[in-house]
N, C-alpha and C positions, 0 to 999 in steps of 0.2 A: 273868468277864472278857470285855471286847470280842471278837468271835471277825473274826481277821483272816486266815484260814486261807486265802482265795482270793488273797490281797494281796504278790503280788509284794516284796520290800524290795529298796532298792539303799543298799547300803554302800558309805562311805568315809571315812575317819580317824575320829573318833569319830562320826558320822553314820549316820543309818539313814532312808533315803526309801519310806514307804509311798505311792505315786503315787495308787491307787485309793480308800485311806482319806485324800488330803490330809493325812498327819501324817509330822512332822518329828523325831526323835527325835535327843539328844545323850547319849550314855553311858544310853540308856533311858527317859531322860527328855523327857518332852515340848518340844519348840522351838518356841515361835510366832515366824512371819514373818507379812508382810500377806501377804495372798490374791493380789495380783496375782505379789510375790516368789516365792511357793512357784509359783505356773501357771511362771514362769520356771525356775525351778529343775528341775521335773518333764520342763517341753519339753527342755532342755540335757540332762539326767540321762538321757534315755532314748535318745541320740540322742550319746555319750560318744565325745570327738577329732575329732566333725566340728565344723566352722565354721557356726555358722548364722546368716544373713543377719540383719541388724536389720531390714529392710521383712520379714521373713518371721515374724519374732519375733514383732511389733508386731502383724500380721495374727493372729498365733496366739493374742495372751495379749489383745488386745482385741477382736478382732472386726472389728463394724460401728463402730465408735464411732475418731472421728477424731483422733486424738495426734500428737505430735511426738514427734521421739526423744530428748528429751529427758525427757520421762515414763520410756521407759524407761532410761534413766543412772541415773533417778531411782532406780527401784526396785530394778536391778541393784547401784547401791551400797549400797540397805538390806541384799538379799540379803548380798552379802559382808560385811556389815558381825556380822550374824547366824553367818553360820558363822566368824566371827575371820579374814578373807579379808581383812586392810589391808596386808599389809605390802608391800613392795617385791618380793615373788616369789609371783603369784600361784598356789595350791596346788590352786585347784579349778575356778574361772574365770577365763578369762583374755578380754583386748578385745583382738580380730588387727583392726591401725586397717587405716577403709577397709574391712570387709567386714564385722563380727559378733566376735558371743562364742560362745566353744568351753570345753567341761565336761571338765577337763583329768587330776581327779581319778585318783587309784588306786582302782580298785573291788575290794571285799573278797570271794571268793563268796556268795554268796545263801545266807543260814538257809535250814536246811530248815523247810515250811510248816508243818511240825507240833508244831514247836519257839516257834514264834512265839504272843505273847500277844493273847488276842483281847478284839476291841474290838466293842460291840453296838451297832450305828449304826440308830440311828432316825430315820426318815422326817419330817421337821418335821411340827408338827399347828400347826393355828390359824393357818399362815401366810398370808394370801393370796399368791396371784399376781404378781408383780411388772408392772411398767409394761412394753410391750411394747419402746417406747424411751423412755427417760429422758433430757431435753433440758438440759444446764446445770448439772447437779448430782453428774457424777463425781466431781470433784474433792473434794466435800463426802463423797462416801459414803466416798470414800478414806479421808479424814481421820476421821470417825467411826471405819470398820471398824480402821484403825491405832489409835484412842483406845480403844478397848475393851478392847487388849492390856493397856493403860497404867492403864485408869482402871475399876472397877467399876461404879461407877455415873454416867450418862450423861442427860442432858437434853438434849433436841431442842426448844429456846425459837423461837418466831417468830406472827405475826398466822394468822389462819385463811385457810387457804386455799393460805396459800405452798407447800406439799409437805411439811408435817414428816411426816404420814404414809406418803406415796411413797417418800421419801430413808430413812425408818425399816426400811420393808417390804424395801428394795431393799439396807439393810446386814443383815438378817437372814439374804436367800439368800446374799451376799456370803459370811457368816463361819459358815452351814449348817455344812458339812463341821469348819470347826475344832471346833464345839461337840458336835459327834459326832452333828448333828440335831437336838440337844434344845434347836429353838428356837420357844419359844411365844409369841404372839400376843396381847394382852389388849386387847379394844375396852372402854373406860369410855362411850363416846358416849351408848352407850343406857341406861345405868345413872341411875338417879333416887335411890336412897335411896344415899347415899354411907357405911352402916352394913356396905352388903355386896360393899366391894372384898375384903375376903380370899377370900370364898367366889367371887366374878367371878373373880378367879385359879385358882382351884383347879378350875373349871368348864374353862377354859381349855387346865389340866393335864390335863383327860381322870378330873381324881382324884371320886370321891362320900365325901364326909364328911359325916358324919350329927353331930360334936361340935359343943358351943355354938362351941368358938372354935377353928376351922379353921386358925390360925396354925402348930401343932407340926406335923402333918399336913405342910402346904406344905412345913417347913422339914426334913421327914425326907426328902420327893422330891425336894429341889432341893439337899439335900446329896449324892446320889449321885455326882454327879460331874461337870465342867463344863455349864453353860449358860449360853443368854441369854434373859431374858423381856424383849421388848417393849410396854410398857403405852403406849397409843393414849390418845390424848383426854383429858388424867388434870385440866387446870383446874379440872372442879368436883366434883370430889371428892379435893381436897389435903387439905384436914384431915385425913380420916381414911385417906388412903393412904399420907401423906408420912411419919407416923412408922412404920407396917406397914413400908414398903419398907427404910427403914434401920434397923431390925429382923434382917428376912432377908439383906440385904447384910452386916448385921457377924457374922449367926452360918452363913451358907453361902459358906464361902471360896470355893468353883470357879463362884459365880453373879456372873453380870455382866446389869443393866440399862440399860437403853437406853428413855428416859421422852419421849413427846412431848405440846406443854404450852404453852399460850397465857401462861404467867409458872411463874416456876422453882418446885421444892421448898422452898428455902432450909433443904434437911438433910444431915448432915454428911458428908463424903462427896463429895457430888454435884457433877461436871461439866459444866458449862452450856456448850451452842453455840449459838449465836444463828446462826435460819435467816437469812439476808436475802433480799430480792427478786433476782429476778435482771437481771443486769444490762442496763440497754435504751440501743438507740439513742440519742447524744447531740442536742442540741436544735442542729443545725447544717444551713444553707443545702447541697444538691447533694452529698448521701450519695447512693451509688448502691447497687444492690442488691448487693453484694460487703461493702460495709462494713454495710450494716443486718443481714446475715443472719451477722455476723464475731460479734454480742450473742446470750444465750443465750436472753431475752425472744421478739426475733424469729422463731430457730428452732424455739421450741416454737410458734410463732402459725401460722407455714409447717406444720409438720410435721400439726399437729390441724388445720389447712385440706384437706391431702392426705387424713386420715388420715378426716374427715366425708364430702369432696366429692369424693376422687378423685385422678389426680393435677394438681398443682398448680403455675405457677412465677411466682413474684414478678417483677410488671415493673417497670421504670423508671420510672415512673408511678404504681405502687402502693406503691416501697417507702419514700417519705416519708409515706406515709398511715398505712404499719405500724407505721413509725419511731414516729409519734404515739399511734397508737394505746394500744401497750406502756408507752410514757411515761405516759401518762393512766392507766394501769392498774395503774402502780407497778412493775410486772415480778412480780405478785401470779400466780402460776399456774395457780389456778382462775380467776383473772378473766379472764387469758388464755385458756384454753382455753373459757370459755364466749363470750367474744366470737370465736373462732375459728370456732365455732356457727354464727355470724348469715350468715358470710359466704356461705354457698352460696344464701340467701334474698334478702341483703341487697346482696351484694358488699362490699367492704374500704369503700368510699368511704360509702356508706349506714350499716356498721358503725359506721363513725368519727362520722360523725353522731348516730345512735344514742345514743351515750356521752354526751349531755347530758342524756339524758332519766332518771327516776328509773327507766324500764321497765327500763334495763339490770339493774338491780338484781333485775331476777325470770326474767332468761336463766334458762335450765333447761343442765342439762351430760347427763352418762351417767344411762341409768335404773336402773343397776349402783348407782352412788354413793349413799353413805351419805344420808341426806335432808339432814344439814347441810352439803353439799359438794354437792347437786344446786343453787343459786343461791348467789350472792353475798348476796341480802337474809338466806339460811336461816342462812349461814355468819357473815353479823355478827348475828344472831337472837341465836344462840347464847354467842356472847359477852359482850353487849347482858344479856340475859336473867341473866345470874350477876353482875349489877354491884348491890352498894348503892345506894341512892339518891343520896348526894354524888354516887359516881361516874358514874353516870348522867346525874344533872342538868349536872355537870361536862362531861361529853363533849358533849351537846347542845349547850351553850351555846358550847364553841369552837368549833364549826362553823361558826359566824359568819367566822373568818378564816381569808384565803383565802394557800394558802400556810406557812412558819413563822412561828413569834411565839415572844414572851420570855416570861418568864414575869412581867415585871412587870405586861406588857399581859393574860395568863391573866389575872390575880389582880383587875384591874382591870375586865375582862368579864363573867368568869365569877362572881363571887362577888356575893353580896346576896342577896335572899328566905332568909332565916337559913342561908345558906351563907357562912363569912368566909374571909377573905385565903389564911389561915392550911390552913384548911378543903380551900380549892379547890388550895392547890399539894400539899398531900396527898395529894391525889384525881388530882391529874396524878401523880404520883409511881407510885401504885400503877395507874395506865393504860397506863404506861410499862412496868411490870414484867408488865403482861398482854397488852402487844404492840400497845395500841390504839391509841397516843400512842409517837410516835417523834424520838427523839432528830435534831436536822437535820446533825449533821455538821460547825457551821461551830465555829470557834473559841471566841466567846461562847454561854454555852448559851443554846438555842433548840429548840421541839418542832415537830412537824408532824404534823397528820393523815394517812393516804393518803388519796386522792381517793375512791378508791373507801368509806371508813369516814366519811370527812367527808360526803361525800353519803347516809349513810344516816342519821348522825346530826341530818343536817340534817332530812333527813323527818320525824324523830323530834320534832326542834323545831317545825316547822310544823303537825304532826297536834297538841299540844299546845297551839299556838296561842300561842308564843312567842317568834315569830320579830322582829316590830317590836320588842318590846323589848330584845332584845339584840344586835340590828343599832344600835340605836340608841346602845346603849352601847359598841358596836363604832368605831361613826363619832363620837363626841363623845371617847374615849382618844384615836383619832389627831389630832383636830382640836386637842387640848390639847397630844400629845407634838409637834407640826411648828410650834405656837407658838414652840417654844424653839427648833427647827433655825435659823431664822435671824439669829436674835440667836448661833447657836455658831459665831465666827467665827475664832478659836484652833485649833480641831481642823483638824489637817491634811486638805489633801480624801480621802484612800483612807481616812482612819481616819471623815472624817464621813461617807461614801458606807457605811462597814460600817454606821455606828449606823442614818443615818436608811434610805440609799438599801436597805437589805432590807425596809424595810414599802410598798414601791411596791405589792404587787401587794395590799396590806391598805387602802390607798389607796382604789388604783381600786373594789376590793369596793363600800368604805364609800358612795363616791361615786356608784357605781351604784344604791345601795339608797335614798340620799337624793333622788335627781333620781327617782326610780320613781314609776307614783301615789300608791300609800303609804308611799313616804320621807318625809323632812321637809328641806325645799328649804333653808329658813333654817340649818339645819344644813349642807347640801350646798357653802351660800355660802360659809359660815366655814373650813369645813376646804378650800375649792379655795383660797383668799385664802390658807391657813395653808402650803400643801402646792406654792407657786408656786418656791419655793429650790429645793425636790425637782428637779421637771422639770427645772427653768433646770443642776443643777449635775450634771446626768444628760444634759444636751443634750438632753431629751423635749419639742422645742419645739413641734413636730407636735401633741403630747400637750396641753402647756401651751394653744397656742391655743385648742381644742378645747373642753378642761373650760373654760377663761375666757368662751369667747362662752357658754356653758352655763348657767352664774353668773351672766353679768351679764343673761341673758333672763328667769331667776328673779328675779333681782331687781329688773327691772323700772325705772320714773323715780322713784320714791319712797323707794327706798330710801339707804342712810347713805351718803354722799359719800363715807368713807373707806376701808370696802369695797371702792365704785366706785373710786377712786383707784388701788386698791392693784389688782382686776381691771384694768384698762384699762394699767394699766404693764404688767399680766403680759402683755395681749393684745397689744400693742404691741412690746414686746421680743418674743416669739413670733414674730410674724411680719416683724421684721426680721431677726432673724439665723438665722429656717429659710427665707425665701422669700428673702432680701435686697433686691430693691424692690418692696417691697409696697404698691400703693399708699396702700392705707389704712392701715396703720402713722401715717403724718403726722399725719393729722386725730384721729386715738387719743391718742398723746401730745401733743399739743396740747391736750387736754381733758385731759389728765393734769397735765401742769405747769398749769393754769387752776385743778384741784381743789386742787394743793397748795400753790398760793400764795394761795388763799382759805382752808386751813387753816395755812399755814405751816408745812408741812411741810418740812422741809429736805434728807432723806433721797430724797422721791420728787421734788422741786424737783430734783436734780441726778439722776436716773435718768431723767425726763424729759428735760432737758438732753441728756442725755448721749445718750439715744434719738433724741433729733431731730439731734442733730450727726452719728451713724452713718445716719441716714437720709440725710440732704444726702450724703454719702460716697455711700451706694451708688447715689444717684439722678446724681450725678456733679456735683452743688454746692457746689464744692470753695469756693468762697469764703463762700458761704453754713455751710459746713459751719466753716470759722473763725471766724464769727461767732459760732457756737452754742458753739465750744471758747474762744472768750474769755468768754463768758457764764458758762460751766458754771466756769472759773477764778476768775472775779471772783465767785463763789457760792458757790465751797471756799475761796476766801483765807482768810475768815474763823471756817472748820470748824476745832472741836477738835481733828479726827481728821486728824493726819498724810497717813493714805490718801488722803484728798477730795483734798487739796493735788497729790500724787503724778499722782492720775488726771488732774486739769486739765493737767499736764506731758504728761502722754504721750498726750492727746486732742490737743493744739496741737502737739508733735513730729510726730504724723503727718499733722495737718493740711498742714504747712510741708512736707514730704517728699512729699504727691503735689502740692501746690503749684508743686512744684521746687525749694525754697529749703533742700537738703541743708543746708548749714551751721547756717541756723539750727536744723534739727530736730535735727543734731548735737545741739548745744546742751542742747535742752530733753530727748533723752533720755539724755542722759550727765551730767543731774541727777536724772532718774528713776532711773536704774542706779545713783548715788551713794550714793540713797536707800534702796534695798533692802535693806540690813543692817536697818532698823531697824520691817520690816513682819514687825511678829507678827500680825497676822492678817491675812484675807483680806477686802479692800473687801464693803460689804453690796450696794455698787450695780455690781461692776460680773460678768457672767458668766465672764468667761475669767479664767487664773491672771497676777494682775498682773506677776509675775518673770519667767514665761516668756513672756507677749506682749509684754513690753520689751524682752528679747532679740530675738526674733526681728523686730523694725523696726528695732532699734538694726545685727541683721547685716545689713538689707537697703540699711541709708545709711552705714553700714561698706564696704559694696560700692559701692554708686556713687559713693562718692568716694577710690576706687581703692585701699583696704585690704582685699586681694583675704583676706591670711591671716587676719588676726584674722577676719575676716566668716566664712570656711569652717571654724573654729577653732570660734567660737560659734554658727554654724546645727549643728556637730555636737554639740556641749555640749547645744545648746536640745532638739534631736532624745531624746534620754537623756533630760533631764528633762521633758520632754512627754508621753514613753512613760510614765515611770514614774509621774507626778503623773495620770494615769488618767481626767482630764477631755477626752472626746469631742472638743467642738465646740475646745479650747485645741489638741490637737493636730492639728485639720484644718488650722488657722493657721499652727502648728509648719512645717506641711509644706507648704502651698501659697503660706504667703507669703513662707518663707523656703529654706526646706531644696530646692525644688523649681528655684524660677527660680535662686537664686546656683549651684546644679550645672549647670544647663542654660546660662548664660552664661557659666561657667566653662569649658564643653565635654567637661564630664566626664557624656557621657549615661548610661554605665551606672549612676554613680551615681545621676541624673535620672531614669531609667528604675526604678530600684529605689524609691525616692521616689515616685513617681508613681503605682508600683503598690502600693504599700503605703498611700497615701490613697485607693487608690479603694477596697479592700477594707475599708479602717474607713469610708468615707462608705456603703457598702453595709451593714455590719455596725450602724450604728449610723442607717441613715435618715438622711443628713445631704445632703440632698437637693442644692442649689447647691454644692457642693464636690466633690457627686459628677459634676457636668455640669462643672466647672471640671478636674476631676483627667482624664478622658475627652478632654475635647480638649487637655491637655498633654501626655499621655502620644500621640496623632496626631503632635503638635509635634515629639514628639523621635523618632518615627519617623523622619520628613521629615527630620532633621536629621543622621540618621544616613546622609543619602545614600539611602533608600527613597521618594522624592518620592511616584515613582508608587503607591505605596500610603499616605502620609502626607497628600498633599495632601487627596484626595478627604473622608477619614475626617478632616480637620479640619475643611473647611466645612462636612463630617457633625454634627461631633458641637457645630460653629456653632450652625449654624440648631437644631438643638434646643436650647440654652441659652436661647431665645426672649431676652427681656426680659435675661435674667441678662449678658449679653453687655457690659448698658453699667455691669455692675461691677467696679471699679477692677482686679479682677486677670486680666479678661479681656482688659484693651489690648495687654499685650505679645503674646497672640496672635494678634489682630487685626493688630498689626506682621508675626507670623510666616506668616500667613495668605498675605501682599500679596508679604512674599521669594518664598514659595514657588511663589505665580504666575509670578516671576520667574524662579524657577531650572527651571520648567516651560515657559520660554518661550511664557507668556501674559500678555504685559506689559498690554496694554490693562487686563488682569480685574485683575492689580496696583494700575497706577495709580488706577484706580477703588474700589477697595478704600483705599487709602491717603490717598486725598482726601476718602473718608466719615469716616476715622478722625483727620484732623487737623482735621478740621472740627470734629470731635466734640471732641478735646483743647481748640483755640479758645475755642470757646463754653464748655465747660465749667469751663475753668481747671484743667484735670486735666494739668497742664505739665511731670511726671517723668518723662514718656518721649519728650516729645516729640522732644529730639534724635534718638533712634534711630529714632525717625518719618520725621524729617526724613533723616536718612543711609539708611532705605531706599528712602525717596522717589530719592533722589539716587542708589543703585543701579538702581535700574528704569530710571530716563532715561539713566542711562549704554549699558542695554543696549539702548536705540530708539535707533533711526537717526538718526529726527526729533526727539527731546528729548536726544540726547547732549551738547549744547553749555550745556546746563543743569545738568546736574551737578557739575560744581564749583563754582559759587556757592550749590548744597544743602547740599554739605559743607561747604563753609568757612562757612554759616549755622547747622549744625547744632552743628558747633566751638563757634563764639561760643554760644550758648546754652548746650551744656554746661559750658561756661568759668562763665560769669553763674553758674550754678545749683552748682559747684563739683560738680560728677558730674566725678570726671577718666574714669572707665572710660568713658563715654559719649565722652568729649572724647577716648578714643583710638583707642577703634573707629573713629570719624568723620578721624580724622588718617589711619588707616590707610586708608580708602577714600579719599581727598585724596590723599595718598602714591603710591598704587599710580596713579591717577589722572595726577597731573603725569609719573611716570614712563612711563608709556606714551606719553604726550607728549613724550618726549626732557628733560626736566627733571628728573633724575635728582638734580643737585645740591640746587636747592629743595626737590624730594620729599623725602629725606632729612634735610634741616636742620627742616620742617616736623616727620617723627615722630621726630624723635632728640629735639626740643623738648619734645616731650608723652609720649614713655614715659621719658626720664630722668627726670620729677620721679616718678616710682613708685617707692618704696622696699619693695615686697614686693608677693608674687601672680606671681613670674617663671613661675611655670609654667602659670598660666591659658595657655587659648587664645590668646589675643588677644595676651598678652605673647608667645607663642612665632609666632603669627602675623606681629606688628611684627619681631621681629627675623630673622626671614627674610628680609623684602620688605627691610630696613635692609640684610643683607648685597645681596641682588641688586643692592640700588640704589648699591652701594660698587663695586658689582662691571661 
């Protein structure tokens, strides 16, 4: 028997606490609790009616290692749960709130020591040493060391490298003591003839058996009484371990295993945990070093930085470089800590760089470490090295893509040279099950290399001298699968953004390898021409430009005119709606619509159109820009497609609306909004979402003709479906051509202010370059407007003059108006007026006539407030009046009554002033609580009064 003769017990109700032998006895029999339970139990139990602190607890039964107290609730409810400790009166622990738990027990006297049965506790053999500190992985050892209670046999599944060894080692000391010591260690690493895993166990065990078949041997010492054997490394030698082990597991009841394993046993029995990576840094703008070092990636990169070079502290500066780092590395553990390595050589910033090159692949780690755990190349060596040849040629060949892929595209890549379809998803199958090939997470299945496995594989294919050929077959799948993206115009945009917008970064690969010396250009051409929807419906217009000038310099003068056609729209759209007046935009599509009406094309015939008519907009050729929207209608009249018809409608609605001629664009877009029941798909020619950018013009000539609610009814409608329809560049429009200004002239800033800031953060998040210089000087705007001049004014003509060029488009007039008040309310009329006569100048010439009454009424504010031009101001207003009148803007028409208004009345005509805005805000049938409505009615009382 055990001999426990030095071993203290503490008794209570049926309970018996050996502290020094960690064992737990119920009516004699043995009671397993988890290891951290019992350390609680022990602290409380020895220490019986006092109260002891939970920071004190926590300090005691962890250590170093940093918890919440909620860990311990955790485990203090397993304990009670163990000693039958639930009910309403606790009998042995009790929680005194507000300061700790107190061991409240009746203790029974102490057996005497020589009465007690003894237990022979053996010193663990074969174990190594555990990690000095283990970074990320308590939680995991928990969960193991608790699953061993539960489960006999135990698998530790995950890729080389991640820690199944470390986490292994580190649940062995953990659950030492429960096992009474008898816990052995099995390294298979070094094992080559996989005929002599019994006898590599029994080696192990310290046992010499001299019989053929060492098997009854093993199972007469490992039936003595509990243990746990941990077998290390066991992948290549599963055949003939996997049926040994469940062997021993069914005929030694007190043995429990614990198996670590680049792919499972699949024997019966066995408990598979799947190790993962640990978790890193999100891929997000202005982490600082609090949140990088909150991932358990990072802390192990910190901690083996300290732990090489001394000590160490992450700066603000370095800890996005960490961030990436760990990302790039997978959150792989050895990766980590060998690139933790570099840094005292390289520093963080040099590291990082580093990681492109295949060297990383031969960092060195510990000279301790086993040889396939001293590099990352030794580590996938090793795996690499036990694969069949399918699988093999398998793994090489997907390294071509970069990122996840499907499996249809696997099949598509990967397979030929007498490997088939069939073949190769087989071989991803069982890649998968060896930890090589990982499943991606999203909804639809989908695999992915880690970076670090995909780059070896890759060398793998390059040193074989395979690489052109299956890049090639890489970039001719996608050229063929984004054929179809365009013509799929049914699929709602989140559902075709899942299908197509996930092979973006298979894309770029492809398209890198074809533009290279030895890509193949003509291929490079067809898939940028295939893959222009992508960009356009991801807002990648940055992007789109880019590849297109790229395309069309491979392809040179001689090439197919419909290619060109098809590039030169993409380049042209590109840089109309990322730079918005580009100049060369014009002359692109000009030679676009030239290509298509020499092939008669009718599709790029009204995408040209339709490109030239948004350029005249943003160049400020408003009339000119009519001409291209009567064109592009009398060009869809006769289109099959519903849509064509639609778009020409709401190309000339907005024409007529910055024209000034509200009524009629009424008109033409509340036959577009008619028409929206019956658009099952999404127009091929035009980028943004045709339901939601008809709303939001439809609420902005809702507003100016003085339907203050329905317009703030449907900018918050539009807002909802902007967000959730998931298309970038639709809801910058969402928000800056509607949801932004009607809150701002409504005078509701905080909503304006909420608005404002929520599109500069997606024109940042998304590069959306001209919206984000438009959202910057709005949000100035409504500073200033909040009564903060002195901080609003300056930081408008700030965020002006940077807008360069962008200035003279159409949605930067209103603040070009707010710019000139605010000289005003600065009392710097000169700088006002000058400002307001460059901008009506500019309206003039341009024919850009929708704002001009409030042009004109602030014009007529500033000379009200000069001495010398005060006498002019009211024949401003009552100009500005008649114009809004003509154009049917009544909001325009009443703002302008009300500066008329207050005007006569300061003049002693108090009666006229009033009969002038009683005139113009009675015909308002809603919007009473805008500004301006509660403004009128004010000045309406004074002036009664």
């Amino acid at each position: 028997m055990p001999d426990r003769s030095e071993d203290s017990s503490i008794s209570f109700g049926p309970f018996r606490l050996f502290p020094k032998s960690r064992l737990l006895e119920k009516e004699g029999a043995p009671l397993h609790v988890g290891g951290r339970a019992l350390d609680i139990l022990i602290f409380l139990a020895e220490r019986p009616g006092e109260v002891v602190d939970k920071r004190e607890l926590v300090k005691r039964i962890w250590a170093d290692v940093n918890v919440d107290e909620g860990s311990l609730r955790f485990h203090v409810a397993a304990l009670r749960k163990a000693l039958g400790d639930t009910g309403k009166s606790a009998r042995y622990i009790v929680n005194v709130p507000g300061r700790g738990y107190c061991f409240v027990a009746s203790l029974a006297p102490p057996a005497s020591p020589a009465a007690q049965p003894t237990i022979d506790i053996l010193p663990p053999r074969a174990l190594p040493a555990p990690l000095s500190k283990m970074v990320g992985r308590e939680e995991v050892v928990e969960k193991i060391s608790n699953g061993l209670s539960l489960h006999r046999f135990m698998t530790l599944v995950g890729p080389g490298g991640i820690g199944k060894t470390a986490v292994a080692i580190a649940v062995g000391h953990r659950r030492s003591q429960d096992f009474r010591g008898r816990v052995f260690f099995v390294d298979f690493g070094p094992l080559r003839d996989a005929s002599h895993v019994a006898t590599t166990i029994a080696s192990a065990l310290g046992l010499t058996i001299s019989a053929e078949n060492p098997t009854p041997a093993l199972l007469t010492f490992l039936k003595v009484g509990p243990a746990l054997l941990i077998l290390d490394s066991c992948e290549h030698v599963l055949d003939n371990l996997a049926p040994l082990v469940e062997h021993i597991v069914r005929e030694a009841p007190q043995l429990r295993v614990l198996a670590t394993t680049r792919e499972s046993f699949r024997s019966e029995g066995e408990r598979i945990f799947r190790l993962f990576p640990l978790d890193c840094p999100p891929e997000r703008e202005g982490l600082d070093v609090a949140e990088v070092l909150a991932y358990p990636a990072a802390q192990l990169f910190v901690e083996r930085i300290a732990q090489s070079s001394g000590p160490f502290q992450l700066s603000a500066d370095e800890a996005p470089l960490v961030a990436s780092i760990c990302r790039r590395l997978d959150g792989i553990a050895l990766a980590i800590e060998l690139a933790a390595g570099r840094v005292n050589a390289y520093g963080i910033a040099g590291t990082a760089s580093l990681l492109d090159s295949r060297f990383s692949l031969q960092w060195r780690g510990r000279r301790t470490a086993v040889p396939r755990h001293q590099t990352l190349a030794a580590a996938l060596d090793w795996s690499y090295d036990l694969l069949p040849a399918a699988e093999s040629a398998t793994l090489r060949r997907l390294s071509v893509f970069a990122g996840p892929f499907a499996p249809e595209a696997a099949a598509a890549v990967a397979s030929g040279d007498g490997l088939s379809a069939s073949e190769t998803l087989e071989a991803i199958d069982s890649l998968v099950t060896k930890s090589l090939i990982s499943p991606s997470g999203s909804r639809t299945l989908r695999y992915r290399l880690l970076d670090t496995t995909r780059a070896y594989a890759h060398g793998k294919l390059s040193a074989l001298g395979e690489t052109r050929q299956f890049a090639r077959r890489h970039a001719e799948h996608f050229r063929d699968f984004f054929a179809h993206a365009e013509a799929d115009t049914s699929t709602p945009l989140p559902e075709w953004l899942g299908i197509y917008g996930a092979e973006l970064d298979n894309v770029r690969a492809a398209l890198d390898w074809a533009f290279a010396p030895d890509g193949d250009a003509e291929l490079g051409i067809a898939l940028t021409a295939a893959a222009v929807t992508l960009w356009v419906r991801l807002s990648l217009f940055a992007e789109c430009r880019e590849r297109s000038r790229t395309a069309l310099a491979a392809l040179g003068d001689t090439g197919d005119d419909r290619i060109r056609m098809q590039l030169l729209s993409a380049l042209g759209w590109s840089l109309m709606y990322g730079e918005g007046r580009a100049r060369e935009a014009r002359p692109i599509l000009e030679t676009t619509l030239e290509l298509a009406d020499r092939l008669d094309d009718k599709d790029f015939r009204l995408r040209a159109l339709w490109g030239l008519c948004i350029d005249q907009f943003n160049n400020g050729q408003f009339g000119k820009a009519r001409t291209f929207a009567d064109r592009f209608a009398n060009a869809a009249a006769n289109s099959p497609d519903r849509t064509d018809v639609m778009l020409g409608d709401r190309l000339t609605a907005v024409a007529l609306h910055y024209l000034g001629d509200q009524n009629d664009a009424r008109l033409r877009i509340d036959r577009v909004h008619a028409s929206l029941h019956v658009l099952a798909e999404k127009p091929k020619i035009f980028p943004l979402d045709l339901r939601i950018s008809t709303q939001y013009f439809r609420a902005r000539i809702l507003w100016l003709q003085g339907f203050a609610d329905q317009a703030q009814a449907l900018a918050a409608r539009n807002i909802e479906e902007g967000r959730a329809n998931g298309h970038a560049l639709t809801f910058c429009s969402v928000l800056g051509q509607a949801a932004c200004p009607i809150a701002f002239w409504a005078g509701d800033f905080d909503a304006a202010e909420r608005h404002g800031t929520e599109l500069l953060e997606h024109t940042e998040r998304h590069a959306i370059r001209v919206w984000g210089l438009w959202a910057r000087a709005f949000n100035a705007a409504v500073t200033a407007r909040r009564g903060d001049v002195a901080s609003g004014l300056p930081l408008l003509r700030e965020e002006l003059n940077r807008a360069g060029d962008a200035r003279f488009l159409p949605r930067f007039l209103p603040l070009l108006g707010e710019l000139a008040a605010c000289f005003g309310e600065a009392d710097q009329l000169d700088r006002g007026l000058d400002v307001i006569e460059d901008v009506l100048t500019r309206c003039h010439d341009r024919q850009e006539l929708w704002y001009l009454p409030e042009l004109t009424r602030i014009k007529g504010e500033l000379m009200h407030r000069s001495a010398k031009h005060s006498s002019n101001a009211e024949a401003l207003f009552r100009e500005a009046m008649g114009i809004a009148a003509q154009q049917g803007a009544r909001f325009w028409e009443l703002r302008c009554a009300t500066s008329l208004a207050r005007l006569m009345g300061e003049a002693g005509q108090s009666a006229d002033a009033l009969a002038v805005l009683e005139n113009v805000s009675g015909s308002f049938t809603e919007g009473a609580e805008i500004a301006d409505m509660r403004t009128a009615r004010e000045l309406m009382a004074q002036l009664r009064n």
